[in-house]
C-alpha positions as CSV (number, residue, x, y, z in Angstrom):
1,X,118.1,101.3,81.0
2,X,116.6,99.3,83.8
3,X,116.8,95.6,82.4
4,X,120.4,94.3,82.8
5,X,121.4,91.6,85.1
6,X,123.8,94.3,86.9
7,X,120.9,96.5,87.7
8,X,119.1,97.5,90.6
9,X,116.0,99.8,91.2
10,X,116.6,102.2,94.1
11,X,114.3,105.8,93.7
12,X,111.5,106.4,91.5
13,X,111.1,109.8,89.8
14,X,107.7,110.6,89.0
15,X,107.6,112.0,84.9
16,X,106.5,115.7,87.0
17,X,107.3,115.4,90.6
18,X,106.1,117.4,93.2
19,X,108.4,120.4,93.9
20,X,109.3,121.0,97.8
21,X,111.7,123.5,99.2
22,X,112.1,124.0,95.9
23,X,113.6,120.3,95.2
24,X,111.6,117.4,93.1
25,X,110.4,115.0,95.1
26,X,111.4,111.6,94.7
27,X,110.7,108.0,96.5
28,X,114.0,105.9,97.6
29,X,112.7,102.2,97.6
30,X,115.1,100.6,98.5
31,X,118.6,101.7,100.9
32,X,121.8,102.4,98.4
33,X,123.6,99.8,100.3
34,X,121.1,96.9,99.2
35,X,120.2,95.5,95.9
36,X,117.0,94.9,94.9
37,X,115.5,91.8,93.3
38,X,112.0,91.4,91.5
39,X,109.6,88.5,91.5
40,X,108.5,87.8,88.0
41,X,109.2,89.3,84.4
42,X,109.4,93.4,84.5
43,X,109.4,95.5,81.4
């Protein structure tokens, strides 16, 4: 789950991703080395 203090948002994966060279696609948002941190209330 996405909503602990110790958590950080890095990739989304869409609920059916597009398929390339036979892999799912996916978005990285943010580098692994960083941590994210959101403006406001998320749910």
């Amino acid at each position: 789950m996405l909503t602990g203090d110790e958590v950080s948002v890095h990739y989304v994966v869409p609920d059916n991703p597009r398929i390339e060279n036979g892999e799912p696609v996916v978005f990285q948002l943010v580098p692994e080395d960083k941590r994210v941190w959101h403006a406001g209330v998320s749910y």
